[in-house]
C-alpha positions in Angstrom: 0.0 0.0 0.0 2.8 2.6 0.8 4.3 2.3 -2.8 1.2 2.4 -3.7 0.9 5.9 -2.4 4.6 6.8 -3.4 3.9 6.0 -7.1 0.6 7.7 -7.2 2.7 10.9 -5.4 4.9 10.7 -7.9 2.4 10.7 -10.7 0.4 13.9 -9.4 4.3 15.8 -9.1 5.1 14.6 -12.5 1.6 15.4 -14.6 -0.1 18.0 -12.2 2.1 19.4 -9.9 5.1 20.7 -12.1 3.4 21.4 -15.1 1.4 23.8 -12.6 -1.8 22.3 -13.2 -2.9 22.0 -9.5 -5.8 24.6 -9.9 -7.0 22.9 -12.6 -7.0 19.7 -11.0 -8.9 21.1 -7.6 -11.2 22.8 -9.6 -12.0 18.8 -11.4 -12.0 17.4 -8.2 -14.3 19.4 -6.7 -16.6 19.4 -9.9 -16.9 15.5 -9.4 -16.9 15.5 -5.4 -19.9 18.4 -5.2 -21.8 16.5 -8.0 -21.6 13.0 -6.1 -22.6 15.0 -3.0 -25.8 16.6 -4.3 -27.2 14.0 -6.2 -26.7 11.5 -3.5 -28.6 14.4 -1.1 -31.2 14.8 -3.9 -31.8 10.9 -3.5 -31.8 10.8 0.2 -34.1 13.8 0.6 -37.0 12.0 -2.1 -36.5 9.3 0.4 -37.0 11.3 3.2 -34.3 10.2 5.4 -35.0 11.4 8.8 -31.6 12.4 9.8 -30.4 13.2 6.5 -31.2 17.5 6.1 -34.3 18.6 3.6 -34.8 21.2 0.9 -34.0 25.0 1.4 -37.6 26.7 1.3 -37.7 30.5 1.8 -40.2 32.0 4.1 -43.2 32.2 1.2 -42.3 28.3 0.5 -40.3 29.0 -2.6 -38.0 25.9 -2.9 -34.4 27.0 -3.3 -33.0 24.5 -6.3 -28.9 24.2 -5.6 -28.7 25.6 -9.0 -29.0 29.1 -7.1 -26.5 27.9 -4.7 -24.0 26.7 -7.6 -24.6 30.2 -9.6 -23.4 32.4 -6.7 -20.8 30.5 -5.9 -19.6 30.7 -9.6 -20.0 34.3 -9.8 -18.1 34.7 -6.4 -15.5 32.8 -7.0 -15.2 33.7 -10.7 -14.8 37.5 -9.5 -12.2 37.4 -6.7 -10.0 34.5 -9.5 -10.3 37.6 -12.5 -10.6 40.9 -9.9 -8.0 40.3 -7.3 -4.3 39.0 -7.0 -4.6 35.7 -4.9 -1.4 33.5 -3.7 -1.2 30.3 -1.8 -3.7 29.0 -0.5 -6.5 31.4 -1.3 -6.5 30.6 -5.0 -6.8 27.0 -4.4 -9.5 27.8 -2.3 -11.1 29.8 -4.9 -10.5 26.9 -7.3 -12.1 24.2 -5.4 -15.3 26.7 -4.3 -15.5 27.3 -8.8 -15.7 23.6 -9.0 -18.3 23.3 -6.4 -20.7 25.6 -8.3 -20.0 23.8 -11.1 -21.1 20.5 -9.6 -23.9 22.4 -7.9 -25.0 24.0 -11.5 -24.5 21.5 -13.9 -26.4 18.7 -11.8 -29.5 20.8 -12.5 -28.6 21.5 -16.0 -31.8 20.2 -17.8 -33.5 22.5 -15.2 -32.0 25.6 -17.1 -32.1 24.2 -20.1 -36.1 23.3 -20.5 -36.7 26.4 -18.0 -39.2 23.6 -15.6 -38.0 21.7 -12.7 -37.6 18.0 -14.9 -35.0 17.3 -12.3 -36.5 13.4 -11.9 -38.3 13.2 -15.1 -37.0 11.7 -18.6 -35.7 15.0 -19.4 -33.9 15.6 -16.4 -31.3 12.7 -17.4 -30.1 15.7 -19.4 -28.0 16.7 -16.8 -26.3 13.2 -16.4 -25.2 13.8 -19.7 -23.8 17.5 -19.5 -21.9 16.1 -16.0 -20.4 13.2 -18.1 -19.2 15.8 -21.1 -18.3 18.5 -18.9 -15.5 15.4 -16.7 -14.5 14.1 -19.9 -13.7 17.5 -21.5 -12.1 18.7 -18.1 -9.4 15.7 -17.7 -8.8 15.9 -21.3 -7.2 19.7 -20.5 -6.3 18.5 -17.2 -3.7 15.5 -18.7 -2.8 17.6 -21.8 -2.7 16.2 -25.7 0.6 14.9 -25.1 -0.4 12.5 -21.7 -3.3 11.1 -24.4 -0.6 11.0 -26.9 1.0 8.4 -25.1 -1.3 6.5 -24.3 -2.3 5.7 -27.8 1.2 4.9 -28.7 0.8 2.6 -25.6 -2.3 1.2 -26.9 0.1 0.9 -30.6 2.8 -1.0 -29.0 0.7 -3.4 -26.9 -1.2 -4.7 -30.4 1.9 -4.8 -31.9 1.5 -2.2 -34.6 3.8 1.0 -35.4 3.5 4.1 -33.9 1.7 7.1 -35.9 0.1 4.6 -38.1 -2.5 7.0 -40.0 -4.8 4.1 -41.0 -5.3 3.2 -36.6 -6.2 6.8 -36.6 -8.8 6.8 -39.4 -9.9 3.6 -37.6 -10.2 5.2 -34.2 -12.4 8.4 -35.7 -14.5 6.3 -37.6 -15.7 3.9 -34.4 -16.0 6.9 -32.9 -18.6 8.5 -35.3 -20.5 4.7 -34.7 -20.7 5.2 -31.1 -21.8 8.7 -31.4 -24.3 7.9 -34.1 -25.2 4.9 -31.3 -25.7 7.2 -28.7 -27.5 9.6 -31.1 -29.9 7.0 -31.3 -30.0 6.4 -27.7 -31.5 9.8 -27.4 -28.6 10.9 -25.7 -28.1 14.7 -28.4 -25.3 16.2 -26.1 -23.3 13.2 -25.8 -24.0 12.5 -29.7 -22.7 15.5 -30.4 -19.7 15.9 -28.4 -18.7 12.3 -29.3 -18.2 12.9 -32.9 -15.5 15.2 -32.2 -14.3 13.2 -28.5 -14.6 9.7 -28.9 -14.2 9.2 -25.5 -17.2 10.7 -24.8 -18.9 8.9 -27.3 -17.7 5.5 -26.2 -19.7 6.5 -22.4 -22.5 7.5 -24.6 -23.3 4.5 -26.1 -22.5 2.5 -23.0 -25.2 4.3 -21.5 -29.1 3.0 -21.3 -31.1 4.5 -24.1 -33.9 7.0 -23.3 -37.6 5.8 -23.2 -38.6 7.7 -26.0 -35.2 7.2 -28.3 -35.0 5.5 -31.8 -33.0 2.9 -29.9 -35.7 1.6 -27.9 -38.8 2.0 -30.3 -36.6 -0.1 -32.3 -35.9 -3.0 -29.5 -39.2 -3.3 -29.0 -40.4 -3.2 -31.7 -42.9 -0.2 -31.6 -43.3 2.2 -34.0 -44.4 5.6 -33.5 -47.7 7.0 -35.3 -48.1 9.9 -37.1 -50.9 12.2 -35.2 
């Protein structure tokens, strides 16, 4: 377990820590760490777990979504990280409090994007999808082109083919546009769309259960759709 720990140290000084990447990597962190948090709470609270805390309601019963929570805190932070001068450890505090909001904002992103509260409807799987796009697109920055350089060379030399091999390439974008075409048909659009360009994000796409109303499953099943 400790060279466990001494490898994985090593690691974070190598690719985050003297590339100067640590702000980036708190602000990832705390992205993914807030997110867990508040969609575990929003799972507890439909529950109603008695010790776990409820909803924010303001005195005239307005509920308070954490999307208000998230938006200040992005605003806040955003300000003093662009207005003011920050050192040690204030900016990494200001880091980790953007990638709160974030978590706090984008969990309720088919909220803001259908303008009604769809948070545990069909639609509200929306926001499973911008989370998903929003880590993939963040660690991809955070490791750099050259980290995911490597690792397709490392994927070359393990199948026993030559490095920069232009045909492996072609091959890689073009199962790519599959799983985003896939996951278009999942009725998964954001995903769909990102993956044509990330296949990364395409490959979690189509991994992904399909919508009720999506191609995918009318198809499964069977069903067809009538015109009205």
């Amino acid at each position: 377990m400790e060279r466990l720990w001494d490898d994985i140290g090593r690691a974070y000084d190598q690719h985050i820590q003297i590339p100067g990447k640590e702000l980036h990597f708190l602000v990832l962190a705390a992205f993914v760490a807030s997110f867990v948090f508040i969609r575990t709470s929003a799972h507890m609270i439909r529950a109603q777990v008695s010790w776990w805390p409820g909803n924010v309601e303001t005195a005239g019963g307005t509920h308070v979504h954490h999307l208000v929570w998230g938006i200040l805190l992005l605003i806040a932070m955003g300000y003093l990280g662009l207005a003011l001068e920050l050192g040690s450890p204030w900016e990494e505090l200001v880091a980790v409090g953007f990638g709160i909001g974030m978590g706090l904002t984008m969990d309720e992103f088919a909220l803001w994007l259908n303008l009604e509260d769809v948070y545990w409807s069909e639609k509200g799987r929306q926001s499973i999808d911008a989370v998903v796009v929003t880590t993939c697109l963040l660690a991809i920055t955070l490791f750099g082109l050259r980290f995911w350089i490597d690792v397709y060379d490392a994927f070359l030399v393990l199948a026993g083919l030559e490095r920069n091999s232009e045909w492996v390439i072609v091959l890689v974008q073009l199962a790519g546009a599959a799983l985003a075409a896939v996951t278009l048909l999942k009725g998964r659009a954001l995903l769909g769309i990102v993956g044509l360009f990330v296949p990364l994000v395409a490959l979690i796409g189509a991994l992904l259960p399909a919508r009720e109303d999506s191609r995918w499953r009318r198809r499964r099943s069977g069903t067809r759709v009538r015109p009205a």
